[in-house]
C-alpha atoms as an extended CHARMM CRD file, in Angstrom:
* protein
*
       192  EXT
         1         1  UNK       CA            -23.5770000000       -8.2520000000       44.4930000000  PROA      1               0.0000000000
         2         2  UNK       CA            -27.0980000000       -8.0600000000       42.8810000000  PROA      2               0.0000000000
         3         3  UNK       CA            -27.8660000000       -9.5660000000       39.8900000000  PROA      3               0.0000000000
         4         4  UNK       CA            -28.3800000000       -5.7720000000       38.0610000000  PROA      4               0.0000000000
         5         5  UNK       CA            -24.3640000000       -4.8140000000       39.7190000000  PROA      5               0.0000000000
         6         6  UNK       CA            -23.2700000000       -7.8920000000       37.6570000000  PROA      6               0.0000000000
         7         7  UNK       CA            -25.1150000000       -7.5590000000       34.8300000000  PROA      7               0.0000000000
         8         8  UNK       CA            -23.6080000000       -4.1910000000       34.5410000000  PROA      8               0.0000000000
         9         9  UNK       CA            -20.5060000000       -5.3660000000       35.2140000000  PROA      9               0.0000000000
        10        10  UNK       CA            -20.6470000000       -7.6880000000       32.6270000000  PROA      10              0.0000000000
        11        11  UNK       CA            -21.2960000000       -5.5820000000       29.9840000000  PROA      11              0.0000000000
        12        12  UNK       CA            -18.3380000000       -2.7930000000       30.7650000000  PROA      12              0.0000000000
        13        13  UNK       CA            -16.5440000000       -5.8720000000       30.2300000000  PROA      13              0.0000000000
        14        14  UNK       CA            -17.4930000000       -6.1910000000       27.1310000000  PROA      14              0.0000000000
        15        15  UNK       CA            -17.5580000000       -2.6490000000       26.1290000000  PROA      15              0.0000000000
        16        16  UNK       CA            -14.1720000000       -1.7150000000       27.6550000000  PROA      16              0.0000000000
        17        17  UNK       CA            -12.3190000000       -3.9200000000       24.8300000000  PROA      17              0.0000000000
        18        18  UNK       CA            -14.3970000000       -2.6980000000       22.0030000000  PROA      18              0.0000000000
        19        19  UNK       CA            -13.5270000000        1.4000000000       22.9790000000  PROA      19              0.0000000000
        20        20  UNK       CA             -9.8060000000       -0.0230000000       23.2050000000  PROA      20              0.0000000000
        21        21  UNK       CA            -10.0160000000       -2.0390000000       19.7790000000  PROA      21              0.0000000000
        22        22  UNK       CA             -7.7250000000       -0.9170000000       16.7230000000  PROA      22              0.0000000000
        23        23  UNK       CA             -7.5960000000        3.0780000000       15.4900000000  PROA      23              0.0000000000
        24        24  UNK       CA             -7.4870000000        3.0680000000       11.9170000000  PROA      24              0.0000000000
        25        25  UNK       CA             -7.3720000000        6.0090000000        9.3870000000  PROA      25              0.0000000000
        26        26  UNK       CA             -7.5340000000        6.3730000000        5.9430000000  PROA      26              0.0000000000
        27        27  UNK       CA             -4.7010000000        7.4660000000        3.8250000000  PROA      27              0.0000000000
        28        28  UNK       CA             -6.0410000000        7.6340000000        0.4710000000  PROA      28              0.0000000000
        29        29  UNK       CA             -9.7780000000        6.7260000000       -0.7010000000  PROA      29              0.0000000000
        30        30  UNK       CA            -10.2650000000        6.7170000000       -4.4130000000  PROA      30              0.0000000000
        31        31  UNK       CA            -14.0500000000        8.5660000000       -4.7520000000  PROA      31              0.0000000000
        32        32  UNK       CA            -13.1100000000       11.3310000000       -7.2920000000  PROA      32              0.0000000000
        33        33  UNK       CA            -10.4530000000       12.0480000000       -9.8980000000  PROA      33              0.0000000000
        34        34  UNK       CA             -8.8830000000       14.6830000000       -7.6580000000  PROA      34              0.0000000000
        35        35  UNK       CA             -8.0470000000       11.5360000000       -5.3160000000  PROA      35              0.0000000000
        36        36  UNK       CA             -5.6350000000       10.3030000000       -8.1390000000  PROA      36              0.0000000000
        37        37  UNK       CA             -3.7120000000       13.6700000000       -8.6780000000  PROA      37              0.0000000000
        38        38  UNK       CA             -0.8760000000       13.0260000000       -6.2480000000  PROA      38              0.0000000000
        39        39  UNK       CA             -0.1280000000        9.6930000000       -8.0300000000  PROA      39              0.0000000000
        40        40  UNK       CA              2.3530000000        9.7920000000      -10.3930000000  PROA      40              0.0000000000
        41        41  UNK       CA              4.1850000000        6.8080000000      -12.8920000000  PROA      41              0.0000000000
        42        42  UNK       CA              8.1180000000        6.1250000000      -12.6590000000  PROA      42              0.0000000000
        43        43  UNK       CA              8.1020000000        2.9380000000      -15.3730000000  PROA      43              0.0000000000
        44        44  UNK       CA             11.5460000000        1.3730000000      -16.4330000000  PROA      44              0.0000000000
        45        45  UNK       CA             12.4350000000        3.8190000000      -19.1810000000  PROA      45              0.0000000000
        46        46  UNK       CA             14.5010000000        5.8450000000      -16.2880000000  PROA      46              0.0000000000
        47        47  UNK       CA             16.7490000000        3.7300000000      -17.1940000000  PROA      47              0.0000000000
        48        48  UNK       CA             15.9450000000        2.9670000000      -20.8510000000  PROA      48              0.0000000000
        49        49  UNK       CA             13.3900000000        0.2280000000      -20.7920000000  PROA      49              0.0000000000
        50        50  UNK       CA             10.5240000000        0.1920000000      -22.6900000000  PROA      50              0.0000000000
        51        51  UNK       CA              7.0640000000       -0.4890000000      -20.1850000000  PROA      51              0.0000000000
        52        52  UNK       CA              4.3300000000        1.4190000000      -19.7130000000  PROA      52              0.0000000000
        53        53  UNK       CA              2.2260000000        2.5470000000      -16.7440000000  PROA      53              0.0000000000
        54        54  UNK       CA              0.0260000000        5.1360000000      -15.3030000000  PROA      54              0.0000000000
        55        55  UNK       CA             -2.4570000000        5.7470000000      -13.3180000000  PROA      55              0.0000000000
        56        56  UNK       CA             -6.1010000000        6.7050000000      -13.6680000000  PROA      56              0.0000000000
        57        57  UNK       CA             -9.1750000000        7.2760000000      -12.1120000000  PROA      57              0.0000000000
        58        58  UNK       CA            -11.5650000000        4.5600000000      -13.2880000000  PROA      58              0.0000000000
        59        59  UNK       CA            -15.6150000000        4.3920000000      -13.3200000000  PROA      59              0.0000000000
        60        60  UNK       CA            -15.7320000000        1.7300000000      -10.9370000000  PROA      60              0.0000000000
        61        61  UNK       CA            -14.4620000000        4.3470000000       -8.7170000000  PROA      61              0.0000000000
        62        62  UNK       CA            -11.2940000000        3.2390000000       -7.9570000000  PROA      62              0.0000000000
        63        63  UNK       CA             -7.7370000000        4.4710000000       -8.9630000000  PROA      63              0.0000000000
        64        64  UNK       CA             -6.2080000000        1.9980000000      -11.9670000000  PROA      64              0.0000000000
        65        65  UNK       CA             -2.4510000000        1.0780000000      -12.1040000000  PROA      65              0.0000000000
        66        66  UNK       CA             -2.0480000000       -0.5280000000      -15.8320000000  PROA      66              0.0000000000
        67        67  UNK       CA              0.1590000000       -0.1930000000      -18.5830000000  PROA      67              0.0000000000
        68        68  UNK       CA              2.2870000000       -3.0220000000      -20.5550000000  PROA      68              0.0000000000
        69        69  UNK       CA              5.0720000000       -4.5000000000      -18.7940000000  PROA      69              0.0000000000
        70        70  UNK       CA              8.3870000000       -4.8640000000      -21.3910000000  PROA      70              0.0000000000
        71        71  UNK       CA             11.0630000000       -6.4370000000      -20.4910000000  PROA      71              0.0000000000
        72        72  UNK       CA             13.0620000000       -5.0090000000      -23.9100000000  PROA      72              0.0000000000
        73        73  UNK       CA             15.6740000000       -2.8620000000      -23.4540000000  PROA      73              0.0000000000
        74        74  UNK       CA             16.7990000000       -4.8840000000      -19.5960000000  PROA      74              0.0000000000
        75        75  UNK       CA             13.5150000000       -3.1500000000      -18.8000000000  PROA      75              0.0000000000
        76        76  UNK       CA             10.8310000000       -4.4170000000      -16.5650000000  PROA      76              0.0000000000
        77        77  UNK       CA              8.9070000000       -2.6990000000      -14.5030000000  PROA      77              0.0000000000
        78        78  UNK       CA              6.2620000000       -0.2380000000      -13.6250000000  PROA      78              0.0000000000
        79        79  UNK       CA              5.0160000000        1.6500000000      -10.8340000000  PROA      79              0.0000000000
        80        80  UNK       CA              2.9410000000        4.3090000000       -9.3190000000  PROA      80              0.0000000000
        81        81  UNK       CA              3.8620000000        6.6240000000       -5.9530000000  PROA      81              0.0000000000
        82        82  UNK       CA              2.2160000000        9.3110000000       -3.9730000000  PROA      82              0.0000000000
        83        83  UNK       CA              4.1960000000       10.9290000000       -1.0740000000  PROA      83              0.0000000000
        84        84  UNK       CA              2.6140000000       11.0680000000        2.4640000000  PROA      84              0.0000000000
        85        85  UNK       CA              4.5460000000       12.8410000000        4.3570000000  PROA      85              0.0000000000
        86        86  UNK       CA              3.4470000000       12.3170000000        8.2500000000  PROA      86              0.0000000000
        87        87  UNK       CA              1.7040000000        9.0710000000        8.2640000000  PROA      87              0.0000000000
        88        88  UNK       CA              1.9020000000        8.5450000000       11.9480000000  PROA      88              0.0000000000
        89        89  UNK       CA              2.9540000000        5.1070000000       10.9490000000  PROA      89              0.0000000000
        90        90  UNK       CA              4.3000000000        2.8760000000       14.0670000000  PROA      90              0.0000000000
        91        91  UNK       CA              5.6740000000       -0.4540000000       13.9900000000  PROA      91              0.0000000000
        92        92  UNK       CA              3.1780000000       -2.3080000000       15.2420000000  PROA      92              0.0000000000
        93        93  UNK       CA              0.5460000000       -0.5730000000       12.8020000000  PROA      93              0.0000000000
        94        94  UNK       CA             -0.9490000000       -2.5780000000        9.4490000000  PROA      94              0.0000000000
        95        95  UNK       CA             -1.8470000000       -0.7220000000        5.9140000000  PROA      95              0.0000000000
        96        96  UNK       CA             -4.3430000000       -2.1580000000        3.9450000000  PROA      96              0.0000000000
        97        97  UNK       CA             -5.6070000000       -1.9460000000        0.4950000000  PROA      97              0.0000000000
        98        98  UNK       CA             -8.6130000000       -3.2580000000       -0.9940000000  PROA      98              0.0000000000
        99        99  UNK       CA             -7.7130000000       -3.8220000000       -5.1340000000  PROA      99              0.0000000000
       100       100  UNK       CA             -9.0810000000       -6.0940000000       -8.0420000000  PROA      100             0.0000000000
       101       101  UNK       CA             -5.8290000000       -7.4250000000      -10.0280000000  PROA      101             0.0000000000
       102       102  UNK       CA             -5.6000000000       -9.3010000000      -12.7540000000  PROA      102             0.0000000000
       103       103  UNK       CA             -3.5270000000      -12.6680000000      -11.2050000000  PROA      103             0.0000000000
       104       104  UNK       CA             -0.1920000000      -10.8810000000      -10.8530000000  PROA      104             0.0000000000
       105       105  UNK       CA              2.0700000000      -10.4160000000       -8.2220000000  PROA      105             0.0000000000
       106       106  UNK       CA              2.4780000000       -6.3430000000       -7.3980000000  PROA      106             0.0000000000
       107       107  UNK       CA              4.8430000000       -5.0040000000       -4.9300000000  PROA      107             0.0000000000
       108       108  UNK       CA              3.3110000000       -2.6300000000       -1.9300000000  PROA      108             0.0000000000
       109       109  UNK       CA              6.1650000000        0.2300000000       -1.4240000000  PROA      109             0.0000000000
       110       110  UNK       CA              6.8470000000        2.7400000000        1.5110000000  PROA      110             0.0000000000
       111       111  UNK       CA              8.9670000000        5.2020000000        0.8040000000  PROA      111             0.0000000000
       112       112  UNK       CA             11.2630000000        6.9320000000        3.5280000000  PROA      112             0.0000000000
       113       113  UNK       CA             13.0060000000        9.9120000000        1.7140000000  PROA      113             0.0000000000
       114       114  UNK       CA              9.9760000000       13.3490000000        0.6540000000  PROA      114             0.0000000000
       115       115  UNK       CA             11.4210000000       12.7960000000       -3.0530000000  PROA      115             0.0000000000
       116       116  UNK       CA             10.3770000000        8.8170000000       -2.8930000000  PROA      116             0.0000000000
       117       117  UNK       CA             14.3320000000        7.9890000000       -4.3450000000  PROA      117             0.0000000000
       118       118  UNK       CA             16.4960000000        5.6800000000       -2.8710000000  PROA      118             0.0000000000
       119       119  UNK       CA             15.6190000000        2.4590000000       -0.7960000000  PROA      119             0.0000000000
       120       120  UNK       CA             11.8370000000        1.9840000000       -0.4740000000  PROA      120             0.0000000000
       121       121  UNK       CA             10.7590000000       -1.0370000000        1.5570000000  PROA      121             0.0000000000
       122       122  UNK       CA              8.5430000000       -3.3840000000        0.0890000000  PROA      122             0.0000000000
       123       123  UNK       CA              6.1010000000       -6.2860000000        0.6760000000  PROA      123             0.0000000000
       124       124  UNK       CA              4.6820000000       -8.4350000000       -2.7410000000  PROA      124             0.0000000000
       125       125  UNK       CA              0.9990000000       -9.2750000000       -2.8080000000  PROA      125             0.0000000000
       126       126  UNK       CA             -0.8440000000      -11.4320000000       -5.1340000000  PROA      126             0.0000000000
       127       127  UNK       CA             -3.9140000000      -10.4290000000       -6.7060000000  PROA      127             0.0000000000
       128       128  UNK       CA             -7.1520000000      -12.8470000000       -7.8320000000  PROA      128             0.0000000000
       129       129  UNK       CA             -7.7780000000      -11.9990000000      -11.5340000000  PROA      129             0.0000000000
       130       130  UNK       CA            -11.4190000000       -9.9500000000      -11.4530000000  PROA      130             0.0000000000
       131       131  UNK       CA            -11.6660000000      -10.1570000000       -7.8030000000  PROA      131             0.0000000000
       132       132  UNK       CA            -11.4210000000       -7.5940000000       -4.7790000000  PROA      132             0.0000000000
       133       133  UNK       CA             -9.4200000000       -8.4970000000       -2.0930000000  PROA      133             0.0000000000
       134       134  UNK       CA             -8.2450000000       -6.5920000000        1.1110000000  PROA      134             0.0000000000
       135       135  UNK       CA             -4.3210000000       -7.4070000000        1.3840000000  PROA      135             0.0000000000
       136       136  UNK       CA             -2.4640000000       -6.1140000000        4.8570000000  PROA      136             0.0000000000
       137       137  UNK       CA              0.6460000000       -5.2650000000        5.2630000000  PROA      137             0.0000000000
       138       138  UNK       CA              2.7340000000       -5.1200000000        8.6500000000  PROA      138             0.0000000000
       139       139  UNK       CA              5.2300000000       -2.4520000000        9.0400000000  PROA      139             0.0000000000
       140       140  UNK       CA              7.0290000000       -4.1680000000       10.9950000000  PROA      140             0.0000000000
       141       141  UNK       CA              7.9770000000       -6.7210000000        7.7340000000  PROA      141             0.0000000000
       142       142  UNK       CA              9.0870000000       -4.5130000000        4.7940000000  PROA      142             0.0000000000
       143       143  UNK       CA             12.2460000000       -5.0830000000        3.7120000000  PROA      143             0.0000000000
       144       144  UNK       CA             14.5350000000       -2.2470000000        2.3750000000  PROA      144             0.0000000000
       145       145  UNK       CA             15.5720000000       -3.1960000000       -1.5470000000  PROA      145             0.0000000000
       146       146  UNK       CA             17.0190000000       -0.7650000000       -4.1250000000  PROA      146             0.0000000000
       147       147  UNK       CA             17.6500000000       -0.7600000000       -8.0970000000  PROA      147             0.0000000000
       148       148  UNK       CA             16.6390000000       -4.5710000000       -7.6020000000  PROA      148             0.0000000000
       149       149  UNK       CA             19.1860000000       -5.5220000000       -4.4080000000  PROA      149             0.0000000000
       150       150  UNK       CA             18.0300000000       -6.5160000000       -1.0180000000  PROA      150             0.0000000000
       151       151  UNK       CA             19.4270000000       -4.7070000000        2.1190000000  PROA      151             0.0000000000
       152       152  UNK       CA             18.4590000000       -7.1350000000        4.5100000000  PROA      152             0.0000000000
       153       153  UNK       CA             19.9140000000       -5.3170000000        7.5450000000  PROA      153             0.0000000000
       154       154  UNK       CA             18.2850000000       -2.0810000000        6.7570000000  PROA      154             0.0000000000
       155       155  UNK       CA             14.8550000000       -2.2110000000        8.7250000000  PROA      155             0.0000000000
       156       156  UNK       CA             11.8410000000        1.0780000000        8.0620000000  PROA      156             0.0000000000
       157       157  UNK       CA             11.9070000000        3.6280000000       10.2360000000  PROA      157             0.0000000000
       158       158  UNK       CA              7.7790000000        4.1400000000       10.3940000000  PROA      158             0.0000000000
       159       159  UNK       CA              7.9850000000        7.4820000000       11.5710000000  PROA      159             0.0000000000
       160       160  UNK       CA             10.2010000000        8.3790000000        8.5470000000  PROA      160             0.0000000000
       161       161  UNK       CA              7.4180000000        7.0820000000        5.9700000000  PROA      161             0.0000000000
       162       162  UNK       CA              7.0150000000        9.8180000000        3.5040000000  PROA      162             0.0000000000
       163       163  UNK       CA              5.2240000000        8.3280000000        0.5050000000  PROA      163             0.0000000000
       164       164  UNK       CA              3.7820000000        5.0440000000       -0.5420000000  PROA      164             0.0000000000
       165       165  UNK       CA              3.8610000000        3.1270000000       -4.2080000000  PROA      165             0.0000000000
       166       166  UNK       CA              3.2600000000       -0.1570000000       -5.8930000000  PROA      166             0.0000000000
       167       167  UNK       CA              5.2190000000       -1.3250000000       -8.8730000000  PROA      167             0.0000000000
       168       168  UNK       CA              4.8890000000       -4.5260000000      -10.8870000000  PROA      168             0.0000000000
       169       169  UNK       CA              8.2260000000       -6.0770000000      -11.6710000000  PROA      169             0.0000000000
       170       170  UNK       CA              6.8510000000       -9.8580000000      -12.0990000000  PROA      170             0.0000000000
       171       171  UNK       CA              9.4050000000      -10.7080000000      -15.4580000000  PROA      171             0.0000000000
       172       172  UNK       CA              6.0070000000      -11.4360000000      -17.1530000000  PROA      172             0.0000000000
       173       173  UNK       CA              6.1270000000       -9.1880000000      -20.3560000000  PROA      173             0.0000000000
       174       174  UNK       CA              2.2610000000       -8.7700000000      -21.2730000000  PROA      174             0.0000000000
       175       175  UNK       CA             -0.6290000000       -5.6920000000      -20.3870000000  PROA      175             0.0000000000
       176       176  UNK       CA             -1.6780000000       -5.2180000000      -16.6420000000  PROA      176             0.0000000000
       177       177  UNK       CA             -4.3780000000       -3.2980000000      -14.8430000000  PROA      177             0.0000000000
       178       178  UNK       CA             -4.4920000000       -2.9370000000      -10.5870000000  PROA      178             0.0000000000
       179       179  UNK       CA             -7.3900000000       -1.0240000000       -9.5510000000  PROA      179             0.0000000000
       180       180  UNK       CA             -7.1110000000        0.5560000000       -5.5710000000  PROA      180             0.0000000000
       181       181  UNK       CA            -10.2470000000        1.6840000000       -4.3220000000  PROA      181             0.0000000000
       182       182  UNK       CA             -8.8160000000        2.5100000000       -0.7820000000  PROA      182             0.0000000000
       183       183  UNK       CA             -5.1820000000        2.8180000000        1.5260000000  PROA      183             0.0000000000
       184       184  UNK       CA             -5.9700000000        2.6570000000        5.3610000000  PROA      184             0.0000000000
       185       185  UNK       CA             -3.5820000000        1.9800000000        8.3190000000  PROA      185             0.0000000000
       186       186  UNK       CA             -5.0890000000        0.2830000000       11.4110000000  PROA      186             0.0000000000
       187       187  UNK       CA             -3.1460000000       -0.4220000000       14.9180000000  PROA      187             0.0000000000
       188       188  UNK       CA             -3.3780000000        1.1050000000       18.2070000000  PROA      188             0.0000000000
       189       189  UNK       CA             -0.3150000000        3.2730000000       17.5120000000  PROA      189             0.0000000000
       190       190  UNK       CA             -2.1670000000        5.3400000000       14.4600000000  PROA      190             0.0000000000
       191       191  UNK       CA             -0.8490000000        8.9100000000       14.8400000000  PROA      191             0.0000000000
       192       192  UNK       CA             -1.9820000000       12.1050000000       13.6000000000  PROA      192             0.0000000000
């Protein structure tokens, strides 16, 4: 073999991994105000609490989750969902999210059902007070909780994702602000 034939050998090598690396696709960027219309607040008055939440568009240029968490009432929490219906999503996939908290703990929800009722499967996060940070999120480790109980048997179905949320149920009555500039999936498996 000449030294050019393995020199170009080499290098497919090298390139063959890199054309074979991670898909990833973005499910919601945060550039405009229109990017924020599908979001919508559920907070804890549902069921009579008294916390606050919504969701903005922000001039950083990011979407911002904050509000006053309350824990009056047997209230406390608040939260913010968007359905996605056809995410592609496959088990061996990853979401991330790049956000700037303030400290707390949030909980990253994927929804299974269009009307994003009923179980949603969640994974909790911390945030860094004033600081953007990428967190992931397998889809192979939500687990399925509802009205506050844990279903530990029930695992998510990723091709049933419909809609995604995060909520803030922390027992830490005070004001809160979570800013989400983007929502990406990456794995081989990325559908549609």
């Amino acid at each position: 073999m000449s030294r050019t034939t393995s020199m170009l050998m080499g290098l497919l090598v090298v390139l063959i991994p890199a054309s074979l690396s991670a898909q990833e696709r973005m499910l919601f960027q945060f550039d405009s105000p229109d990017d924020v219309r599908p979001w919508r607040s559920v907070n804890d008055g549902v069921m009579g609490g008294r916390s606050s939440g919504k969701v903005s568009y922000d001039s950083d240029g990011a979407m911002d989750f904050s509000g006053y968490l309350s824990l009056e009432n047997n209230g406390g929490f608040a939260s913010i969902r968007a359905a996605k219906p056809n995410m592609g999503l496959r088990a061996n996939d990853v979401i991330f999210a790049r956000v700037r908290g303030d400290g707390r703990k949030y909980t990253f929800n994927v929804y299974a059902q269009e009307n994003l009722r009923g179980r949603s499967y969640r994974q909790t996060f911390p945030t860094t007070k004033d600081k953007w940070t990428v967190v992931a999120f397998p889809v192979n480790q939500f687990a399925a909780t509802w009205r506050g109980r844990n279903f530990p048997n029930d695992r998510l179905d990723p091709a049933q994702a419909a809609g995604l949320g995060i909520l803030l149920g922390d027992k830490k009555q005070g004001p809160f602000n979570l800013e989400i500039d983007w929502i990406k999936v990456v794995g081989s498996g990325v559908g549609k």
